[in-house]
C-alpha positions in Angstrom: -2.1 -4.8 -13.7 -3.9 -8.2 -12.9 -6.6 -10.7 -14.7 -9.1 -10.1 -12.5 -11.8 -13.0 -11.8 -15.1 -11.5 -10.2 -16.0 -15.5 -9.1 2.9 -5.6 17.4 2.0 -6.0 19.8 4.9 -8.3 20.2 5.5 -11.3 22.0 7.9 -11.2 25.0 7.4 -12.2 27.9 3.2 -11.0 27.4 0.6 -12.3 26.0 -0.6 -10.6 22.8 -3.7 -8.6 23.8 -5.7 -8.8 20.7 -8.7 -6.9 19.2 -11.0 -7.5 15.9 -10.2 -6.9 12.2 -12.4 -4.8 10.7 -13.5 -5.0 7.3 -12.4 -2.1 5.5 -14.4 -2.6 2.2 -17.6 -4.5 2.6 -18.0 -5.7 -0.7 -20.4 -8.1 -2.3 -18.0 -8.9 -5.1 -14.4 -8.3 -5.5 -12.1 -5.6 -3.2 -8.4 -6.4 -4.0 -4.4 -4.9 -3.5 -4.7 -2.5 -1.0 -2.2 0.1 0.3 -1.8 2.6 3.0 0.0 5.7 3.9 0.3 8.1 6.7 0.9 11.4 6.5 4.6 12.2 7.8 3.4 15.4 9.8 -0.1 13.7 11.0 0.3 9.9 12.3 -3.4 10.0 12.9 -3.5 10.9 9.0 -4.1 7.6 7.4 -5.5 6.7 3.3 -6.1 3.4 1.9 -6.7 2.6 -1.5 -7.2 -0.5 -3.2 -8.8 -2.2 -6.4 -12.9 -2.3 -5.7 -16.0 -3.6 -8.1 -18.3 -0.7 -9.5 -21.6 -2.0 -11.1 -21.4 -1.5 -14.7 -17.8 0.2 -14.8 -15.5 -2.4 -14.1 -12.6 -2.5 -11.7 -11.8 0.6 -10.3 -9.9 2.2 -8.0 -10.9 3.4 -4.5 -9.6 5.1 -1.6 -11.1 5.8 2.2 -9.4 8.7 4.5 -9.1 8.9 8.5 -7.9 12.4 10.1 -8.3 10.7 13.6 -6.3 7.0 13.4 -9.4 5.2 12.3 -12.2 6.3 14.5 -13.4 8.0 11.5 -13.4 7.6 8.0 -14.7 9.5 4.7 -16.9 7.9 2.2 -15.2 5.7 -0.3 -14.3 7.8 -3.5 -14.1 6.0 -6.5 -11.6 7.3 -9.2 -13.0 7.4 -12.8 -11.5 5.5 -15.4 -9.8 7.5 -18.3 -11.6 5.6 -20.8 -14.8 4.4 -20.6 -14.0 1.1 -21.4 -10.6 0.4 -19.2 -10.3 -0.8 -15.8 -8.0 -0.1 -12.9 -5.5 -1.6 -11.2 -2.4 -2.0 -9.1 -2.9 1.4 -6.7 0.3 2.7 -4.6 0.5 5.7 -2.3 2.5 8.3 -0.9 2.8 11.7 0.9 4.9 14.6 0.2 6.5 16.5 3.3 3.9 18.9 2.8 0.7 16.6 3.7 -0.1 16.7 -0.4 -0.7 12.7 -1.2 -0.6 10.8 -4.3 -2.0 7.9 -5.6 -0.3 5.8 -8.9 -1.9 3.4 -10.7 -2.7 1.5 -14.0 -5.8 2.2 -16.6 -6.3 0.1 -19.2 -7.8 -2.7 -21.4 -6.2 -5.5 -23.0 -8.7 -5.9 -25.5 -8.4 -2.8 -27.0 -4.8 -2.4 -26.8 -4.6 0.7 -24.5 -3.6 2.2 -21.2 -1.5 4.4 -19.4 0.2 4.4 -15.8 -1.7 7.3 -13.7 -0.5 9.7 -11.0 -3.2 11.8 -9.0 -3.1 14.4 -6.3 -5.0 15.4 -3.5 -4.1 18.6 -1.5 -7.1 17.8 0.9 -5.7 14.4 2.5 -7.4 12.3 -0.2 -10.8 13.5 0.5 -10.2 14.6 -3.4 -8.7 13.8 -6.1 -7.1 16.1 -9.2 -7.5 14.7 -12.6 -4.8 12.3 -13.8 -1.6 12.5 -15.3 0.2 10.4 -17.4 3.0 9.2 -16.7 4.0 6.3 -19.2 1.5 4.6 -22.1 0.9 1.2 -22.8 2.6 2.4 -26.1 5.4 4.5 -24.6 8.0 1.5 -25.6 6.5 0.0 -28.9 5.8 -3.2 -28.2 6.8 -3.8 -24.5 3.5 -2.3 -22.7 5.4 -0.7 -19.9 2.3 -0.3 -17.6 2.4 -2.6 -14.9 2.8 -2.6 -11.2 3.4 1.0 -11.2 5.1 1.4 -7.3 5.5 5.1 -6.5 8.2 6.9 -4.2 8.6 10.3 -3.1 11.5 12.1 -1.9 11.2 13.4 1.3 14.8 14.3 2.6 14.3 17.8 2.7 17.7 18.1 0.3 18.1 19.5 -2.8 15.4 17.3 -4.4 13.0 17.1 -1.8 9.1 16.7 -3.6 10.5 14.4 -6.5 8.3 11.8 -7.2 9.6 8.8 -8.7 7.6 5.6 -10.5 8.8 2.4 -11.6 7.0 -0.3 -13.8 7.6 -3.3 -16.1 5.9 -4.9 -18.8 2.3 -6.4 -18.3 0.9 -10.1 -18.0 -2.3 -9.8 -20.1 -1.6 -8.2 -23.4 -0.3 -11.3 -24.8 3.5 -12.9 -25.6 5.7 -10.1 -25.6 9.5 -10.8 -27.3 12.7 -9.9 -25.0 14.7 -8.8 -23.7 12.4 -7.6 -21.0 13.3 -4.1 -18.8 12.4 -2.1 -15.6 11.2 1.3 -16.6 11.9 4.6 -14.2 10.0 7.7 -14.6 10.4 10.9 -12.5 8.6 14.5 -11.7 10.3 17.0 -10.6 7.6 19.6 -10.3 5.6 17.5 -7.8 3.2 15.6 -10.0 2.3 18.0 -12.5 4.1 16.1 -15.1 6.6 13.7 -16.2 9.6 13.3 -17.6 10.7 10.7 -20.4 11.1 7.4 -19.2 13.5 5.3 -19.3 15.6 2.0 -18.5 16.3 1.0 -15.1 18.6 -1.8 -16.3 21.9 -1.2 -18.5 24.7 -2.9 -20.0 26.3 -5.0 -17.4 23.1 -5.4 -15.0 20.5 -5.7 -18.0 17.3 -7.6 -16.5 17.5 -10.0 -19.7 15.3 -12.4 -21.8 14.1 -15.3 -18.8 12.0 -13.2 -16.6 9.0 -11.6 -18.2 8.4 -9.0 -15.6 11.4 -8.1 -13.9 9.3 -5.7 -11.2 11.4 -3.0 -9.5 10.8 -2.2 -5.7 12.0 1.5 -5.3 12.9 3.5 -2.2 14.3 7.1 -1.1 16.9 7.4 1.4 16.5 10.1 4.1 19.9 12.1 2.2 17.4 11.9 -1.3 18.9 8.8 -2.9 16.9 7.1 -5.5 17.3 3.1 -5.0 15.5 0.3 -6.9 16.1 -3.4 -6.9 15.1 -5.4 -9.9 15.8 -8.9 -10.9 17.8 -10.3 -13.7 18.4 -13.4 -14.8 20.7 -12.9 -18.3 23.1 -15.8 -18.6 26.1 -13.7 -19.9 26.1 -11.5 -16.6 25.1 -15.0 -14.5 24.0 -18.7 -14.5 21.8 -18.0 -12.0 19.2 -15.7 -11.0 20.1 -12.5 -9.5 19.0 -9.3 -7.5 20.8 -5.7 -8.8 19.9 -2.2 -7.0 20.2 0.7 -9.1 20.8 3.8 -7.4 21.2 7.4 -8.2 22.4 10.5 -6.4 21.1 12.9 -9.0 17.6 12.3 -9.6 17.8 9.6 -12.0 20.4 11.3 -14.3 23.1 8.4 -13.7 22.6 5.2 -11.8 25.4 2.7 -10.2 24.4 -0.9 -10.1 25.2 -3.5 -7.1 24.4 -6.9 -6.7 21.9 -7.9 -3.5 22.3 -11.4 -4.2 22.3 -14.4 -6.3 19.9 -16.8 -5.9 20.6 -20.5 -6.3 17.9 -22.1 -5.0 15.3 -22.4 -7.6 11.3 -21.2 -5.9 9.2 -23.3 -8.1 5.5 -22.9 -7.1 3.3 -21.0 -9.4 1.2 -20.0 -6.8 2.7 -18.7 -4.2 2.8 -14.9 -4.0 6.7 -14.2 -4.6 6.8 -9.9 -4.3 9.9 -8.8 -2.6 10.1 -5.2 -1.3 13.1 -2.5 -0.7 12.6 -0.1 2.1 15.2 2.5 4.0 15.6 3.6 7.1 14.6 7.0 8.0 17.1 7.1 11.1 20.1 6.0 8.8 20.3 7.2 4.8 22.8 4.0 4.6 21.1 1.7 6.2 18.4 -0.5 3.4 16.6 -3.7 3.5 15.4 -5.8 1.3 12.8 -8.6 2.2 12.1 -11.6 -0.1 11.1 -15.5 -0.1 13.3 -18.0 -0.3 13.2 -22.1 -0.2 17.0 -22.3 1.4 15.6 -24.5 4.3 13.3 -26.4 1.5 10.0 -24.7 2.0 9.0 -20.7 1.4 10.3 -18.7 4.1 10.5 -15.0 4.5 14.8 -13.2 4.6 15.8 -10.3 5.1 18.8 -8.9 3.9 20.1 -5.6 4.7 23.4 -3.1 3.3 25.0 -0.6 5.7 26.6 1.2 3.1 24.1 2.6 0.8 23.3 -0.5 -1.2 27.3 -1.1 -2.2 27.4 -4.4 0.5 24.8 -6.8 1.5 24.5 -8.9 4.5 23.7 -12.6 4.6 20.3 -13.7 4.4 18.1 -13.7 8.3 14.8 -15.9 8.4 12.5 -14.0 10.2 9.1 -16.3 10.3 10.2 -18.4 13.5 7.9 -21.9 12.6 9.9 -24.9 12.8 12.8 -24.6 10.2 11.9 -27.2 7.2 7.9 -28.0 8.5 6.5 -27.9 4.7 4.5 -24.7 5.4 4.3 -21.9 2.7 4.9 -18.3 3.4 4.6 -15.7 1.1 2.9 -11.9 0.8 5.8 -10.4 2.7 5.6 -6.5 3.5 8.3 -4.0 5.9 8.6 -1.2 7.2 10.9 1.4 9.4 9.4 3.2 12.6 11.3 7.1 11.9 13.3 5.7 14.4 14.7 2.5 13.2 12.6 0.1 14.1 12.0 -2.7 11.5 8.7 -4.7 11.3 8.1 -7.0 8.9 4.8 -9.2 7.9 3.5 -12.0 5.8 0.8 -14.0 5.5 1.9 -17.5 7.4 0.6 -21.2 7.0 2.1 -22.8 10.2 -1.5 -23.4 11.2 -2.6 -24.8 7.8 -3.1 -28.5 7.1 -0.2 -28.9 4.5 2.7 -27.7 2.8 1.0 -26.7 -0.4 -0.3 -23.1 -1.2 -4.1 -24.0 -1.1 -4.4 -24.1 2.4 -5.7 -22.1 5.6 -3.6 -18.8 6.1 -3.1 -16.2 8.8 -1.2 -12.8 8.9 1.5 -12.8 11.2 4.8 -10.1 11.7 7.8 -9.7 13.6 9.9 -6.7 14.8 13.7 -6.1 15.8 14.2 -2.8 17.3 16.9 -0.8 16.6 18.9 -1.3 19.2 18.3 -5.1 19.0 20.2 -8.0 17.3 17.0 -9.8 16.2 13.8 -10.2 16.0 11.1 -10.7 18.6 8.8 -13.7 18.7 6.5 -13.8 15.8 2.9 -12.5 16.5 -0.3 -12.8 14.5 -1.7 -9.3 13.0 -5.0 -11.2 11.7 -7.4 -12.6 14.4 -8.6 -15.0 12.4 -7.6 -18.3 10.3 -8.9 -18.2 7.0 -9.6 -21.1 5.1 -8.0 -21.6 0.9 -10.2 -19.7 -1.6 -9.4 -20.1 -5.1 -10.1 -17.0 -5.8 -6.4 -16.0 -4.3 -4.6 -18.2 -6.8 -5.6 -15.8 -9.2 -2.9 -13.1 -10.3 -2.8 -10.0 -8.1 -6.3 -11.4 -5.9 -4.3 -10.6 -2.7 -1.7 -8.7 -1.3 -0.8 -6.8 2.1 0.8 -3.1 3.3 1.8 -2.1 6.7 3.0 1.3 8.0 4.7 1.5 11.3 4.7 5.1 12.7 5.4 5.7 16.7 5.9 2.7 17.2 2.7 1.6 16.1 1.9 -0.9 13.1 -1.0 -0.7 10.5 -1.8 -3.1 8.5 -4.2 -3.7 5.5 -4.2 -7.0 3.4 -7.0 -9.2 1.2 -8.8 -12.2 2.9 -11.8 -14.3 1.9 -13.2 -15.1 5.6 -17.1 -13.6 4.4 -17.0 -15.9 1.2 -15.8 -12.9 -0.7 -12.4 -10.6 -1.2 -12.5 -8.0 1.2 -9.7 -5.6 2.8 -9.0 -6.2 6.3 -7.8 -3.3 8.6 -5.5 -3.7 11.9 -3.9 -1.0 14.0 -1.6 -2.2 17.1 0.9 -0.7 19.2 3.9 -2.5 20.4 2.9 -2.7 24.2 0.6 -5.3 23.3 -2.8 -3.4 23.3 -4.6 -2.6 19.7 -5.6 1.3 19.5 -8.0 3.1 17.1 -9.7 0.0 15.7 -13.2 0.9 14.0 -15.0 -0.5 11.0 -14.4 1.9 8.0 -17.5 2.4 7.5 -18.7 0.1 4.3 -20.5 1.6 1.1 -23.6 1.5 2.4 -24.1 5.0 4.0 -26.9 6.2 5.1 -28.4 9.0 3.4 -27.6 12.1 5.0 -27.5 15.6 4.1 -25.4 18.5 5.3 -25.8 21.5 4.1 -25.1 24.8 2.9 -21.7 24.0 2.3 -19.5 25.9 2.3 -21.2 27.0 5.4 -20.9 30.6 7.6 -22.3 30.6 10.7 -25.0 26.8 10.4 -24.7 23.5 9.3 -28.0 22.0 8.9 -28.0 17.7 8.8 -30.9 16.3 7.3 -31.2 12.1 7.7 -33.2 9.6 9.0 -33.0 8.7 13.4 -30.1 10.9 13.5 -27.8 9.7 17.1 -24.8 11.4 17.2 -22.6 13.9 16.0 -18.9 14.3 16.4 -16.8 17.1 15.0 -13.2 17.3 14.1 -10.1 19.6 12.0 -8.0 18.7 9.4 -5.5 17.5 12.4 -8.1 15.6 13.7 -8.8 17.1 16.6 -12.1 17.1 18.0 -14.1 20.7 17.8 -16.6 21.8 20.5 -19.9 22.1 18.8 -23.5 23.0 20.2 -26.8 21.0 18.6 -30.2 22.0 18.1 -32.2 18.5 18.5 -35.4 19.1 18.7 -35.9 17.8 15.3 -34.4 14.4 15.6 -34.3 14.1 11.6 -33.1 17.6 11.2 -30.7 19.0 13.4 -29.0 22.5 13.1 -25.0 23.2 14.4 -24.2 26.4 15.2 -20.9 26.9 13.2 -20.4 30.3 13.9 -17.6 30.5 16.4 -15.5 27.7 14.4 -12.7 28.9 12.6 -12.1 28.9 8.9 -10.8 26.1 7.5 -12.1 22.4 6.5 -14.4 20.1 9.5 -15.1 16.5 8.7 -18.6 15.4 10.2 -18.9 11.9 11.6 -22.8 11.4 11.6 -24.2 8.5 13.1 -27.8 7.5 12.8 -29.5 4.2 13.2 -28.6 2.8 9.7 -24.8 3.1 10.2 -22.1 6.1 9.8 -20.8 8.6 7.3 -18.5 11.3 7.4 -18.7 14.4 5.5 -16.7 17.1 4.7 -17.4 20.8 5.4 -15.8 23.7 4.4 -16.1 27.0 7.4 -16.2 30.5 5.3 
């Protein structure tokens, strides 16, 4: 939940060959937080969501689907608002083994004193969306507001709780002073969305989160053996002096937790504006094996560490610096993201200010990442994901006005992340292998569309398209393969498929016509 204000590709020894960033949104006033997931059976299965302006309903939430790695994409859905007066926010993603995708996020407004966390579904690939279900209120915990930065994670092991969906959150930053102590909250379904059980604390005697940080977020993850893990931090001076990092994880589903400690931090991180989110992943390859990447000013400025334990969260190693700019330069890092290949491979990204003009956060910024493959020691030479340097909005000193996600699948990175380069907030989109070369990279396709028409739908044996100086046609599955299609064109505003020899199932249409492109969706009887 934010105050909105409307106001790989690696180094070596080659030279990074490197394509456009597209703009995923197109907006003309505020697009903001995006994520993205891939489909663990489809790589070529990809949805983004993120936090877009409606006219005259507020801030909500939309999402854009690709069956083919990006040469296509669906319309942008928007999804509407439980109330009619609330506003959306804070959107995370994630599959289920079975290609079923969901989509968590907050609904709410301040000034009425309402608002729940949300979990939806699609079963199409997040063409569609099912209604909504609660999964904690804005008065759940009298007086707490437990409804912000909702991250979701689902179990995917294939074990005994395999389909679990898990959601963290934490109290807000707009519904006024709240009085500590302040806790992580952890909610779970076990019947794959449908609902949710009672929520509860993350923290507990011993490892409580305390009374100094107001929102002690928790980054969850789910090991590839089904083990719940979330790292929170606390800052509670009868555990601790200082500031530290706890993981909580659980065997069982979130019956019992054990607690570890990451790290304590010492070295006070003092700017106000600097994006400080930290993030917990695991490694498909190796249920033991977790990360956790954060900020830290050890070397007197904002660089990004990772840390990692080799044991299930019990150990942690010291901390690595991964951006490779001159150690103490006065340049500002922050808006670090990671993730594992299904391999083991580990790339991690940020957005990066050696190229700025100073140390402070209010100046010029770039995306840039760096991998260490599995069978490596350390990373490679930093690369940039962005093409372009952006100069300081003020816009992004505003809570929650940016942010990143990357997926890396086959040993290729996507990335999505929140720049100002057209004078506006708009989501970026960039899709690179790690040979150097950038695959699949095509506008998604902005909100614009043209106005086409495809009908009867659900269709037997023809598909009729109906729009103005119609070009081309392309066809393609639910797996995204292309289908073999014959045209009637004699009618260049009207042309007629012949669908009778497909086979049954759901076809996405990418039409092109002089205005620009749209896909839609067709269902063959």
């Amino acid at each position: 939940m934010k105050n909105i204000h409307l106001s790989i590709s690696i180094l070596m020894s080659i030279t990074l060959a490197f394509g456009q960033n597209q703009n995923i949104s197109g907006g003309n006033v505020f697009d903001g937080e995006p994520y993205i997931s891939i489909n663990p059976n489809n790589p070529h299965h990809i949805v983004v969501a993120w936090m877009g302006f409606v006219p005259f309903n507020r801030i909500a939430i939309k999402t854009k689907v690709t069956f083919d790695a990006g040469t296509s994409w669906s319309n942008a859905t928007n999804i509407p608002h439980a109330h009619p007066l609330y506003g959306s926010a804070d959107p995370s993603l994630e599959f289920d083994n079975s290609g079923n995708v969901f989509l968590a996020y907050v609904d709410y407004n301040a000034g009425i004193d309402s608002g729940a966390v949300y979990v939806a579904k699609s079963t199409d690939g997040g063409i569609t969306w099912t209604s909504p279900v609660e999964v904690i209120n804005a008065h759940s915990d009298e007086g707490k507001y437990p409804v912000d930065r909702p991250w979701i994670a689902v179990d995917r092991s294939g074990g005994t709780f395999d389909g679990n969906i898990y959601v963290t959150t934490m109290p807000p930053n707009i519904f006024g002073p709240l009085l500590p102590p302040y806790n992580p909250y952890f909610i779970r379904s076990t019947d794959g969305g449908a609902t949710f059980q009672p929520w509860k604390y993350l923290d507990t005697i011993g490892w409580l989160a305390g009374s100094l940080i107001f929102q002690p977020m928790p980054t969850p993850a789910v090991s590839a053996n089904g083990t719940f893990h979330a790292v929170y931090p606390s800052w509670f001076r009868p555990q601790n002096i200082f500031p530290q990092y706890f993981i909580a994880s659980s065997g069982n589903e979130g019956l019992n937790f054990s607690y570890n400690v990451v790290f304590t931090a010492q070295n006070a991180f003092t700017d106000t504006l600097a994006k400080k989110g930290y993030l917990l992943i695991t490694n498909p390859a190796n249920a033991n094996h977790l990360a956790f990447l954060h900020l830290g000013v050890d070397y007197g400025d904002a660089d990004v560490f990772l840390r990692e334990s080799f044991d299930g969260g019990v150990n942690w190693t010291s901390p690595v610096r991964v951006n490779d700019d001159p150690i103490g330069n006065n340049r500002m890092q922050d808006l670090v993201w990671a993730d594992f290949d299904n391999d083991g491979d580990l790339v991690v990204s940020w957005r990066d200010r050696r190229n700025g003009t100073d140390d402070s956060y209010a100046t010029a910024s770039e995306i840039w990442g760096a991998v260490r493959w599995k069978d490596s020691t350390g990373f490679s030479a930093n690369f940039r994901i962005s093409d372009t340097i952006v100069a300081y909005d003020t816009i992004l000193a505003e809570s929650g006005n940016d942010f990143m996600c990357i997926k890396f699948v086959d040993d290729t990175l996507s990335a999505v992340w929140g720049d100002t380069r057209t004078g506006k907030l708009n989501i970026w989109f960039q899709r690179m292998t790690l040979n150097g070369t950038i695959v699949s990279i095509r506008q998604l396709s902005s909100e614009n569309m043209p106005d086409v028409e495809t009908y009867p739908n659900p269709a037997v044996s023809e598909v009729t398209i109906k729009g103005k100086n119609l070009r081309k046609l392309e066809v393609f599955d639910e797996t995204g393969r292309e289908a073999s299609i014959t045209i009637d064109k004699t009618d260049r505003n009207n042309w007629k498929i012949d669908a009778s020899y497909l086979a049954r199932g759901i076809y996405f249409f990418q039409i092109t016509t002089k205005e620009g492109m749209v896909t839609k969706k067709i269902v063959k009887k």
